[in-house]
Each structure stands twice: as structure tokens, then as C-alpha cells.
C-alpha positions in Angstrom: -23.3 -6.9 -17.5 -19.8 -8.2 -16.3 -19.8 -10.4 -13.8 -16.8 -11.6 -11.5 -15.7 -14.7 -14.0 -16.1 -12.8 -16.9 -14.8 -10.1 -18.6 -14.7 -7.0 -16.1 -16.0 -3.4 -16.4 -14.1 -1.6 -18.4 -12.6 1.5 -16.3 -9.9 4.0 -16.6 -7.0 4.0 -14.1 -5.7 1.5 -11.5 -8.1 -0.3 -9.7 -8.3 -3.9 -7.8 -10.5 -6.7 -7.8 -11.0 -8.6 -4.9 -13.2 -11.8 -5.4 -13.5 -15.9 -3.6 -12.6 -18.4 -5.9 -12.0 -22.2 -5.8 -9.5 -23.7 -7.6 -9.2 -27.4 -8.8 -5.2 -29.1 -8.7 -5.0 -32.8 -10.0 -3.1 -35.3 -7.8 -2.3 -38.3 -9.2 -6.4 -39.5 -9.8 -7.4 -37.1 -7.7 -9.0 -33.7 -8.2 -8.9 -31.2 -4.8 -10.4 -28.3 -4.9 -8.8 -25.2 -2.8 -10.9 -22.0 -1.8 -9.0 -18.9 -2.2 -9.4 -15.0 -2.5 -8.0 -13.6 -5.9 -6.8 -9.9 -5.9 -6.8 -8.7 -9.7 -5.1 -5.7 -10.8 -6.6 -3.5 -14.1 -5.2 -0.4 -15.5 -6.9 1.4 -17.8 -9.1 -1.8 -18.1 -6.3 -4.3 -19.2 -5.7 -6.8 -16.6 -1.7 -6.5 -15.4 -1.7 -8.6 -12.7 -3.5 -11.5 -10.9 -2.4 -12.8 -6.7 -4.6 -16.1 -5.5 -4.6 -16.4 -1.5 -5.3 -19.8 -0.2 -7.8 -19.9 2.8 -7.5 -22.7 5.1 -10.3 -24.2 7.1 -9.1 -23.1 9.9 -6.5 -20.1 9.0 -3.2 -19.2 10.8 -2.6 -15.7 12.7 0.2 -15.9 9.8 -2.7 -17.1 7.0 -4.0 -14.0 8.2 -1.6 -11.8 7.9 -0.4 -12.7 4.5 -4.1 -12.0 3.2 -4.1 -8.4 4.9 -0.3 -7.7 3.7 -1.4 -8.6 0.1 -4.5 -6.2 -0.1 -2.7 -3.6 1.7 0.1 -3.9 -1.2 -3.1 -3.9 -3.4 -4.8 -1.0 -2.7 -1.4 0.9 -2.3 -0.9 0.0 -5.6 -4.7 1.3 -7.0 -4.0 4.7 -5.1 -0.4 4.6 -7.1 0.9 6.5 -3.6 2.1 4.9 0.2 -0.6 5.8 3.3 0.2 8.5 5.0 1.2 8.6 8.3 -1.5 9.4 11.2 -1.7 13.3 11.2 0.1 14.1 8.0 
């Protein structure tokens, strides 16, 4: 069974992965750790393409909207088409 660190699923086509992670950055003696959403894109079960979103403690209207703008390009992406306009 795959599980989020690990080696994923193996599927056919495009599809996302959307996941929290932390990451660790050195500075100077110092180790911080950062929380952050990673969007991982597959096709045909070969990773192709890997996005890590900082979150704040307290995000931004902007934080926010970068977040939303990249899963929006992610999903776009997975359907391999642009959403259609309401009505079409």
C-alpha cells in the first residue's frame, strides 16, 4: 500500500496529488521547519512535476490566493483542457 511519502499508486493518465508537508531549511545553526502543501503532478504514473506552497500562521488574502491559483492550474492540467464557461 502507497502512502503519501512513498512511492504513489501507479495510475494511467494525468492526475495530481495534493498533500501537507513540512519542510526543514538550515540557517546558520539553525534548523526551521516550514509547513507547506505540495501539489505533485504524475502521468502515466511517472512523477513530472512537483509545486511546494508555504502556509503561514496566519496567511495573506494574497497567501490565499496563490494556493487557489496553483491548484486551479493543477487540476486544469489533470483534465489536460481549460473550464468551461458557465452555460457552455
Amino acid at each position: 500500500m502507497a502512502s503519501a511519502e512513498r512511492e504513489p499508486v501507479r495510475r494511467t493518465g494525468r492526475w495530481v496529488s495534493v498533500r501537507l508537508q513540512h519542510r526543514d531549511v538550515r540557517v546558520q545553526d539553525e534548523c526551521v521547519s516550514y509547513a507547506g502543501i505540495v501539489i505533485t503532478s504524475f502521468e502515466n504514473g511517472a512523477e513530472v512535476g512537483e509545486r511546494w506552497i508555504p502556509l503561514g500562521v496566519d496567511p495573506s488574502e494574497a497567501d490565499d490566493e496563490q494556493l487557489i491559483q496553483q491548484l486551479r492550474h493543477a487540476l486544469i492540467w489533470q483534465a489536460r483542457r481549460p473550464p468551461k464557461a458557465a452555460g457552455e
